[in-house]
C-alpha positions, 0 to 999 in steps of 0.5 A, a space after each residue: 501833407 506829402 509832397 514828394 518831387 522824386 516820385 511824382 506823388 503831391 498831395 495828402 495820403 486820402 483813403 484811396 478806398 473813397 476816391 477814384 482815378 481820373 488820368 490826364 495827358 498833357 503836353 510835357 512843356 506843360 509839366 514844369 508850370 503845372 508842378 510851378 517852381 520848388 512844387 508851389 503850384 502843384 502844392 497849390 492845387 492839392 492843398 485847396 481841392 483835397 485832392 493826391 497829384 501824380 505826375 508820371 514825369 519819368 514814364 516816357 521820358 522822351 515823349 511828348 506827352 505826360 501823364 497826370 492822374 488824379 485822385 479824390 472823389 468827384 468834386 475834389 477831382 473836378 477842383 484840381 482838373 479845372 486849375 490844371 487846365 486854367 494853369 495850361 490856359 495860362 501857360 499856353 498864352 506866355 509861350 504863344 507871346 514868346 514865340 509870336 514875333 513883336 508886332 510893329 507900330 509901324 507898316 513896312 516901308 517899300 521903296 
């Protein structure tokens, strides 16, 4: 397997011939939890569907959206998109408990 945090290339060298591109925009907040810490989530997902990963990280730097493209062939590809998408699920549910302010057990008290 080839992993490469530098290019934004995860994944194994598949014949390309058999394999197609399928490209994803993403929120950008999303790129760390879906490449997760040291590559493991994004390892994860190539080891267990086949499929190759690019994360065009560097391609607007400053945007506020990403490209994902993945490559396989159909079912590899619906594999990978679908943890993709669990692991934004995922992510969007920890940062809305983040940003939420914690609920009180008690109702405010005017006087």
């Amino acid at each position: 397997a080839v992993v490469s945090t530098q290019s934004g290339h995860y994944g194994r060298g598949s014949n390309e011939d058999s394999s197609f591109p399928v490209r994803l925009v993403v929120p950008s907040n999303m790129i760390g939890a879906i490449i997760g810490k040291e590559g493991k989530t994004i390892r994860r997902i190539t080891d267990s569907t086949g499929a190759r990963v690019d994360i065009h990280r560097k391609e607007n730097a400053h945007s506020l959206k990403k490209e994902i493209t993945v490559f396989g062939n159909s079912d590899t590809c619906n594999q990978a998109i679908a943890m993709i998408l669990k692991i934004m699920q995922d992510e969007r549910a920890t940062l809305s408990k983040v940003d939420s302010p914690p609920s009180s057990p008690h109702p405010p008290v005017s006087l």
